[in-house]
mmCIF file of the C-alpha atoms, coordinates in Angstrom:
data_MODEL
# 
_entry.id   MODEL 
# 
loop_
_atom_site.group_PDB 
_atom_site.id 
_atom_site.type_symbol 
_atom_site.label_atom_id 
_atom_site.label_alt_id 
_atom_site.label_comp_id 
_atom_site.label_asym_id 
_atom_site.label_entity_id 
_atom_site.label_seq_id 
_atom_site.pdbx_PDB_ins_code 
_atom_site.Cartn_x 
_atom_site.Cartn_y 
_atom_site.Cartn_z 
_atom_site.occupancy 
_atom_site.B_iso_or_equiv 
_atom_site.pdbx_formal_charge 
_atom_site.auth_seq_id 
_atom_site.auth_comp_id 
_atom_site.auth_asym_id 
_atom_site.auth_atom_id 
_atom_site.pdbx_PDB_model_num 
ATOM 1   C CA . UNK A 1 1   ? 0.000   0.000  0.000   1.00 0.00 ? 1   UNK A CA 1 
ATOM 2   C CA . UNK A 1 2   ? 3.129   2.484  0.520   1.00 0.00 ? 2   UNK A CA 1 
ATOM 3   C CA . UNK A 1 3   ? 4.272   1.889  -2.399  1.00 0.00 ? 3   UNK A CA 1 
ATOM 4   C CA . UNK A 1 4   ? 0.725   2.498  -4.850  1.00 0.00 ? 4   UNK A CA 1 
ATOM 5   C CA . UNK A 1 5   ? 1.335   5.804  -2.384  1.00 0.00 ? 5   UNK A CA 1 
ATOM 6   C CA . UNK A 1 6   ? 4.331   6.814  -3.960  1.00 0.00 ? 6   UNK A CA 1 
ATOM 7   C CA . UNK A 1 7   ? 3.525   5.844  -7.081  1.00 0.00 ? 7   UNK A CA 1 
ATOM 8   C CA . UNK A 1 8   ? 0.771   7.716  -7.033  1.00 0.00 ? 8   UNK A CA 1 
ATOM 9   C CA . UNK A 1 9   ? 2.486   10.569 -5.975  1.00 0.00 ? 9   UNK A CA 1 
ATOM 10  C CA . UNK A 1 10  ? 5.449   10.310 -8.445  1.00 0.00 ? 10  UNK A CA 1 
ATOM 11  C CA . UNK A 1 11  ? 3.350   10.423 -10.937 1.00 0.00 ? 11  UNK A CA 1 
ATOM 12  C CA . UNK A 1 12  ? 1.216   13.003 -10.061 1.00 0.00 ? 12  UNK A CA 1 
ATOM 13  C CA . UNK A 1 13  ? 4.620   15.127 -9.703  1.00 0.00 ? 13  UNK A CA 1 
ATOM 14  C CA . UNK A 1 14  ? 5.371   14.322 -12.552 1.00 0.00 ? 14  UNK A CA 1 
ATOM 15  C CA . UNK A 1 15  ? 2.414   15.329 -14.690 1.00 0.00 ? 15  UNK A CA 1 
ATOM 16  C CA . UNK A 1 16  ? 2.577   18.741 -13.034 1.00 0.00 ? 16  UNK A CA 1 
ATOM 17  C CA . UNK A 1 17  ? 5.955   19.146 -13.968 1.00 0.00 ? 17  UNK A CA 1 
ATOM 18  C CA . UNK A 1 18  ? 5.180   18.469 -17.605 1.00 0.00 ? 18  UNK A CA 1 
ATOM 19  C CA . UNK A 1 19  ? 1.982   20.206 -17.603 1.00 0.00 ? 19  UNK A CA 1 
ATOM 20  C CA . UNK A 1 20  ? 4.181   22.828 -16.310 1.00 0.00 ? 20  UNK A CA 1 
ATOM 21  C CA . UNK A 1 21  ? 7.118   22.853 -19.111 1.00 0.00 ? 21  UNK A CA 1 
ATOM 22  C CA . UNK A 1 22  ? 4.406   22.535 -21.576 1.00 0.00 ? 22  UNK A CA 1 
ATOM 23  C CA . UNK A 1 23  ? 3.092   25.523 -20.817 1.00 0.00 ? 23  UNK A CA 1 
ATOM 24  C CA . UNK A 1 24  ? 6.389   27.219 -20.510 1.00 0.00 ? 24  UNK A CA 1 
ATOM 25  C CA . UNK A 1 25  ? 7.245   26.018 -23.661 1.00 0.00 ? 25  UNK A CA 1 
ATOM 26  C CA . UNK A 1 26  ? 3.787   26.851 -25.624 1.00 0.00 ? 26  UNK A CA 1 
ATOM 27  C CA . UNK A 1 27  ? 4.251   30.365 -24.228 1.00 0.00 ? 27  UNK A CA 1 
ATOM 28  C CA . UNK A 1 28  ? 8.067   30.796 -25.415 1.00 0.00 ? 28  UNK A CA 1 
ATOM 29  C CA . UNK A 1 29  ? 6.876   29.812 -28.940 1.00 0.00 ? 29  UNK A CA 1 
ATOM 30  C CA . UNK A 1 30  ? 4.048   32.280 -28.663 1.00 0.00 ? 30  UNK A CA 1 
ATOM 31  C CA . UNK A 1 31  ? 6.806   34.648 -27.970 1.00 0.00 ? 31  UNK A CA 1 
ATOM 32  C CA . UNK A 1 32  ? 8.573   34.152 -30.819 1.00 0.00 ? 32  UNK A CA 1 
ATOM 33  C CA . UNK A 1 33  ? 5.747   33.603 -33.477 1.00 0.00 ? 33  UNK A CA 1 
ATOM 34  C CA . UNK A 1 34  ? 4.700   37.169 -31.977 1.00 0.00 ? 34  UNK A CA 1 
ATOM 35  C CA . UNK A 1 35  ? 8.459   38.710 -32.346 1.00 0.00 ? 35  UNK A CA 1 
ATOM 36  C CA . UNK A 1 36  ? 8.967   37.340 -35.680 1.00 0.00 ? 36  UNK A CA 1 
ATOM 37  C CA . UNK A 1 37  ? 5.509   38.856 -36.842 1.00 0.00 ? 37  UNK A CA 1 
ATOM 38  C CA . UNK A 1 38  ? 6.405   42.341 -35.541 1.00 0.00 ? 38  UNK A CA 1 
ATOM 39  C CA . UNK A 1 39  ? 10.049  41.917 -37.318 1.00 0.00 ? 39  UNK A CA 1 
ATOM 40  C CA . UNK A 1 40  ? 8.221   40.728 -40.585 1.00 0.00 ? 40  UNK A CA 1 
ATOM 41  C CA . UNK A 1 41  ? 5.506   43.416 -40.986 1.00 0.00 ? 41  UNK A CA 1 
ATOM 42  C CA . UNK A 1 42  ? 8.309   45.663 -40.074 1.00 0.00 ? 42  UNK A CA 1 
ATOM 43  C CA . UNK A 1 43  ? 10.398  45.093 -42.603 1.00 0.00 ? 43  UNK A CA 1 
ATOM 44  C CA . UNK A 1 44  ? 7.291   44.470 -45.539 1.00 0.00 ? 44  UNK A CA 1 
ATOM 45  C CA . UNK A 1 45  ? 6.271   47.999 -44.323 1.00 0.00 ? 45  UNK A CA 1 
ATOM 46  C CA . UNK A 1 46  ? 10.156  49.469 -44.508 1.00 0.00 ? 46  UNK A CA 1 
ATOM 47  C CA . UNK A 1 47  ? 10.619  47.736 -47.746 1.00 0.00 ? 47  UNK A CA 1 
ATOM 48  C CA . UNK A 1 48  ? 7.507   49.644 -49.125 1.00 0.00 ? 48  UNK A CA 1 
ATOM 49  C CA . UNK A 1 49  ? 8.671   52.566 -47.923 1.00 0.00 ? 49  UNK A CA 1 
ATOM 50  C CA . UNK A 1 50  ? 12.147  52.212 -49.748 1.00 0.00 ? 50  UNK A CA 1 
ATOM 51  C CA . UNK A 1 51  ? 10.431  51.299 -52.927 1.00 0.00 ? 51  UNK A CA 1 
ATOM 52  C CA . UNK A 1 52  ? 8.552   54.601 -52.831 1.00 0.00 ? 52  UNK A CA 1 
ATOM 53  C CA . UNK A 1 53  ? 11.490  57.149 -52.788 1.00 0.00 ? 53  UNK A CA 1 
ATOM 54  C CA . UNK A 1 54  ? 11.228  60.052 -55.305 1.00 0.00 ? 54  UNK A CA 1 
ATOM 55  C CA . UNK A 1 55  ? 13.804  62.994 -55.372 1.00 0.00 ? 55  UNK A CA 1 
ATOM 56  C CA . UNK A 1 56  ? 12.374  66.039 -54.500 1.00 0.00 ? 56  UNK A CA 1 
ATOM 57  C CA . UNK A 1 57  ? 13.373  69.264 -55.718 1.00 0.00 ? 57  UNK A CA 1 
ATOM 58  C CA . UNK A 1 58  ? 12.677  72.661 -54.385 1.00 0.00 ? 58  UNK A CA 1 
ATOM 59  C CA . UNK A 1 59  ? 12.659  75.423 -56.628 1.00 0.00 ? 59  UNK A CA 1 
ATOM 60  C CA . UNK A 1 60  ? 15.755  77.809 -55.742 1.00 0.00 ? 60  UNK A CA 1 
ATOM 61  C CA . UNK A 1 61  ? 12.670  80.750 -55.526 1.00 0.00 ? 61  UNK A CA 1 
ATOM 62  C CA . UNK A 1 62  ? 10.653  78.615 -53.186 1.00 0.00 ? 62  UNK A CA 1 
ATOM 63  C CA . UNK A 1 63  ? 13.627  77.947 -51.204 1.00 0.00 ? 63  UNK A CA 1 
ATOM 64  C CA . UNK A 1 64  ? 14.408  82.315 -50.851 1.00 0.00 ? 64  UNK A CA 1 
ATOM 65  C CA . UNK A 1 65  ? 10.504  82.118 -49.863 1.00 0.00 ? 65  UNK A CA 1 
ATOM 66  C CA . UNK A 1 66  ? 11.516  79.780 -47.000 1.00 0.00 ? 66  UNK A CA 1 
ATOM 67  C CA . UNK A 1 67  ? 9.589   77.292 -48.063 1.00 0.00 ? 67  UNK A CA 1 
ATOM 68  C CA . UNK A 1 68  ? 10.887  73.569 -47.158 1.00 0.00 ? 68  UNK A CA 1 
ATOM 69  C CA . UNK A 1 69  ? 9.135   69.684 -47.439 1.00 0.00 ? 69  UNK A CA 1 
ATOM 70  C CA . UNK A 1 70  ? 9.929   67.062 -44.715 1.00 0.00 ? 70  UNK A CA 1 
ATOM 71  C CA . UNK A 1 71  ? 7.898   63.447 -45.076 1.00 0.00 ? 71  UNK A CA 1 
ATOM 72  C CA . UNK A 1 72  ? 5.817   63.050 -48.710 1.00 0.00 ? 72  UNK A CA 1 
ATOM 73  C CA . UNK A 1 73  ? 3.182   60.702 -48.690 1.00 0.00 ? 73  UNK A CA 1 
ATOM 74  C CA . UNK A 1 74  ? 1.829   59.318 -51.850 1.00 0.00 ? 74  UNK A CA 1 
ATOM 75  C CA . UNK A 1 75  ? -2.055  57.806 -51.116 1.00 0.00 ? 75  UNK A CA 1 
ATOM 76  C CA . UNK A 1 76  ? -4.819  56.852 -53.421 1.00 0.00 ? 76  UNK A CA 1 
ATOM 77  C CA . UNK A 1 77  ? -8.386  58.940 -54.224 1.00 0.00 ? 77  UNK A CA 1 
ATOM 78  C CA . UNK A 1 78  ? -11.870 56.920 -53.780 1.00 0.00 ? 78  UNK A CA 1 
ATOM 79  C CA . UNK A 1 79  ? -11.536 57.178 -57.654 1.00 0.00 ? 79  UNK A CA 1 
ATOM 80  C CA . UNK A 1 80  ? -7.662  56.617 -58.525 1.00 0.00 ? 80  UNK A CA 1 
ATOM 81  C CA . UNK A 1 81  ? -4.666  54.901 -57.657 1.00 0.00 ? 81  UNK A CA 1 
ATOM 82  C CA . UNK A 1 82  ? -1.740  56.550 -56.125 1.00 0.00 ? 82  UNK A CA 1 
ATOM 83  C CA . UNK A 1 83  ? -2.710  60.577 -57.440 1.00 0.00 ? 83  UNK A CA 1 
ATOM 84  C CA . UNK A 1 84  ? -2.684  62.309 -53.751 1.00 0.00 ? 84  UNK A CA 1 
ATOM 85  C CA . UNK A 1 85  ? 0.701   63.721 -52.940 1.00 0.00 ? 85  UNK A CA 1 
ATOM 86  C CA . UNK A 1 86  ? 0.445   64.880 -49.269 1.00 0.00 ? 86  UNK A CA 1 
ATOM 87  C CA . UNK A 1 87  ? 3.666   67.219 -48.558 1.00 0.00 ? 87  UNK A CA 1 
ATOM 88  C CA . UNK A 1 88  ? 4.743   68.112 -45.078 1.00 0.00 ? 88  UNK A CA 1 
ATOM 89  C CA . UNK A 1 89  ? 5.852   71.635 -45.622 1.00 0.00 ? 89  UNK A CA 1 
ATOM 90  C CA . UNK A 1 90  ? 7.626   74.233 -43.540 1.00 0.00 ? 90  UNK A CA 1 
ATOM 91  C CA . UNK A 1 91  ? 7.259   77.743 -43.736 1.00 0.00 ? 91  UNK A CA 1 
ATOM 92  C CA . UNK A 1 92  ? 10.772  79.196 -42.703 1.00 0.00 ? 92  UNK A CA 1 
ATOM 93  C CA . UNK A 1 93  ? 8.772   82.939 -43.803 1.00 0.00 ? 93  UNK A CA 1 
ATOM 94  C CA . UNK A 1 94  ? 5.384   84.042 -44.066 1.00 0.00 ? 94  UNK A CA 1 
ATOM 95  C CA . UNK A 1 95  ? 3.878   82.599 -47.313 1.00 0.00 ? 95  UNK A CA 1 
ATOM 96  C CA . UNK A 1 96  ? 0.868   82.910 -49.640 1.00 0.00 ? 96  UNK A CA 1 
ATOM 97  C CA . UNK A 1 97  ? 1.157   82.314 -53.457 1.00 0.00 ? 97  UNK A CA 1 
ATOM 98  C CA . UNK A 1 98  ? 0.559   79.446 -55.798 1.00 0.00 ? 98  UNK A CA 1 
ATOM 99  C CA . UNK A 1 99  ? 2.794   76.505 -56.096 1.00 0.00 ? 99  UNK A CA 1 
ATOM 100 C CA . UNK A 1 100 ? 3.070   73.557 -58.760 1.00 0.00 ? 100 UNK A CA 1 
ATOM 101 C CA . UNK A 1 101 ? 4.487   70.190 -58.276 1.00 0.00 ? 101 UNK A CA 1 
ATOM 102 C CA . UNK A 1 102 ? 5.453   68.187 -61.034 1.00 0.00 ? 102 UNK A CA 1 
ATOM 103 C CA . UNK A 1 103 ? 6.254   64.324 -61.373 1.00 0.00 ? 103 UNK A CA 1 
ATOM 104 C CA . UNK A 1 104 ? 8.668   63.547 -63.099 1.00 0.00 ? 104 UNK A CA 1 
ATOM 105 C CA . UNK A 1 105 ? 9.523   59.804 -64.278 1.00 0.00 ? 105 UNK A CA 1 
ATOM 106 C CA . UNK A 1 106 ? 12.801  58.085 -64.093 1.00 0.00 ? 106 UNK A CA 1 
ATOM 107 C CA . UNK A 1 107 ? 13.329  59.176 -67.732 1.00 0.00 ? 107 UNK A CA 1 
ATOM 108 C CA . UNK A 1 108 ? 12.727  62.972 -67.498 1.00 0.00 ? 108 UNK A CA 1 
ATOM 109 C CA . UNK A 1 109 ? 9.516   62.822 -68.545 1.00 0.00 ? 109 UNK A CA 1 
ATOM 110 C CA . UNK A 1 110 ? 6.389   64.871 -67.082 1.00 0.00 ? 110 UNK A CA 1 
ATOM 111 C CA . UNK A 1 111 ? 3.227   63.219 -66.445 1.00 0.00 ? 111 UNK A CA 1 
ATOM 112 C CA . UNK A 1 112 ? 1.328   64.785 -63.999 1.00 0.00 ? 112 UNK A CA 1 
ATOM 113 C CA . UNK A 1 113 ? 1.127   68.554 -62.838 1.00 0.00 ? 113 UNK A CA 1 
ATOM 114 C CA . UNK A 1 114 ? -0.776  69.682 -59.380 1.00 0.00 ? 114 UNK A CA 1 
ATOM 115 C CA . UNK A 1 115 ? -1.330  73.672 -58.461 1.00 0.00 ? 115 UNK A CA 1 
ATOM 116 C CA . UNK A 1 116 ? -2.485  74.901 -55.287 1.00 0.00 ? 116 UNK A CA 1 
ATOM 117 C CA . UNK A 1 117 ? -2.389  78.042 -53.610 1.00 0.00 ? 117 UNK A CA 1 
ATOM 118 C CA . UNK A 1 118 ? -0.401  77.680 -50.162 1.00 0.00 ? 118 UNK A CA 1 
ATOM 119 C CA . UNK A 1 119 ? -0.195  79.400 -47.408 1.00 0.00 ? 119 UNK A CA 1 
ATOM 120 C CA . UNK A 1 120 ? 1.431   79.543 -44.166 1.00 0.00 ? 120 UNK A CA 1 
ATOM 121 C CA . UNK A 1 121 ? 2.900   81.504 -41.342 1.00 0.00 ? 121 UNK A CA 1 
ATOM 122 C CA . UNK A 1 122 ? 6.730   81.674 -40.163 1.00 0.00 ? 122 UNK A CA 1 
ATOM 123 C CA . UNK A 1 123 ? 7.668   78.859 -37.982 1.00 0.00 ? 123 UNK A CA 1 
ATOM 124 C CA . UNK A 1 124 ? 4.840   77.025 -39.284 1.00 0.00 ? 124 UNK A CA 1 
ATOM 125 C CA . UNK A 1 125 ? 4.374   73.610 -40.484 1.00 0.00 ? 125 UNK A CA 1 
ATOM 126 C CA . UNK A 1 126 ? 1.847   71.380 -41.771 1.00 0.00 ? 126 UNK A CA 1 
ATOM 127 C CA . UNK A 1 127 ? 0.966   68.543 -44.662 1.00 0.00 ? 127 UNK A CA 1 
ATOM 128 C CA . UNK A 1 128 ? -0.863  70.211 -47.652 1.00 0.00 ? 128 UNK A CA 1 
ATOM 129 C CA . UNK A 1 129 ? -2.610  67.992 -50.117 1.00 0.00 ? 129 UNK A CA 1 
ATOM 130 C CA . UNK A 1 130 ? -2.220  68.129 -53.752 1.00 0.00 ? 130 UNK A CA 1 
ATOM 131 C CA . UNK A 1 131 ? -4.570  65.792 -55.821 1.00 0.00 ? 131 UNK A CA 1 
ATOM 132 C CA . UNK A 1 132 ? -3.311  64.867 -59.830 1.00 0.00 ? 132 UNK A CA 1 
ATOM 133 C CA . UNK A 1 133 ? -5.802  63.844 -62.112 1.00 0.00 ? 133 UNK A CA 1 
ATOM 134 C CA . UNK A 1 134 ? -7.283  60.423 -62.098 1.00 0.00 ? 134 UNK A CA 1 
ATOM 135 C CA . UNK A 1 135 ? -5.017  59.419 -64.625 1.00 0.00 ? 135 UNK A CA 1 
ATOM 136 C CA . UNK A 1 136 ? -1.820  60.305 -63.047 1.00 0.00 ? 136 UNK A CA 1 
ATOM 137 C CA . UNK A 1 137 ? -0.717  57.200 -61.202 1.00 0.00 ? 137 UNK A CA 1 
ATOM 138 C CA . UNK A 1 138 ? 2.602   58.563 -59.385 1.00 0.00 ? 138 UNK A CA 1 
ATOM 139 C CA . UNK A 1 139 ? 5.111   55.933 -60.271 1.00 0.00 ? 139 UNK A CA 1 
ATOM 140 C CA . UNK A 1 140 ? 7.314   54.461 -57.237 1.00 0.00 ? 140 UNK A CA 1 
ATOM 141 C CA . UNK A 1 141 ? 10.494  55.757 -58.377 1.00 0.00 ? 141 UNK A CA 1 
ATOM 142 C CA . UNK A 1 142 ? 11.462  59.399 -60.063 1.00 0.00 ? 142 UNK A CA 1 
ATOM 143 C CA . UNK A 1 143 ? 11.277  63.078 -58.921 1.00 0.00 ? 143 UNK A CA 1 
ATOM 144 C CA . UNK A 1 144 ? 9.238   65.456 -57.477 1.00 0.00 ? 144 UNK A CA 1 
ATOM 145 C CA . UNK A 1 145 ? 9.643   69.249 -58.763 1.00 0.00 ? 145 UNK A CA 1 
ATOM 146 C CA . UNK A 1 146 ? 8.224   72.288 -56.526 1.00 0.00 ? 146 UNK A CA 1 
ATOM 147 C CA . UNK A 1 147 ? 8.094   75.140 -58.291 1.00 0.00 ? 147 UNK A CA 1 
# 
């Protein structure tokens, strides 16, 4: 009868202590599916960011205006693909005129113009939207021209 006792007991032990490393073990992996996740949608979403990298160009008058652009952001209209060039611009002056970006493909070649009027205050900055026609699909490579 002592020894069923022990048995009973070693076993029991036992299947808490595996119980136990299982658990350990299931949550380490769920630790590392999760980290290797984060690591892969961080580098998809750096990797589209990369692919997306135009030269932009300030006009030499824009830049005696103060006028500079941090962070451009190319998004998509209800009714178009990729025509909505948001610009994060700071005003190094006070400013209020008309401006024009242009794209500009890898070759040199223009294929879509956006006007708007901007304005903004010294020490100011903001993103301004500029919307190209429908047609103008801003490629993922070229240049930007402010003008």
């Amino acid at each position: 009868m002592k020894y069923s006792f022990i048995i009973l007991m070693l076993a029991f032990l036992s299947c808490n202590w595996a119980k136990q490393k299982t658990k350990e073990t299931v949550n380490k992996a769920g630790e590392v599916a999760a980290k290797t996740g984060s690591e892969f949608v961080d580098g998809v979403s750096k990797g589209i960011e990369k692919t997306f990298q135009h030269e932009v160009v300030i006009s030499d008058q824009l830049k005696k205006h103060g006028i500079q652009t941090g962070k451009i952001i190319i998004r998509s209209t209800d009714s178009a693909t990729d025509n909505l060039l948001s610009a994060y611009i700071i005003f190094d002056n006070d400013f209020d005129q008309n401006i024009t970006i242009k794209v500009i493909n890898d070759e040199g070649q223009e294929y879509g113009r956006a006007t708007q009027n901007l304005q903004g205050k010294k020490g100011e900055a903001k993103y301004v939207d500029f919307l190209f026609d429908k047609r103008t699909n801003i490629e993922s490579r070229g240049k930007l021209l402010f003008e």
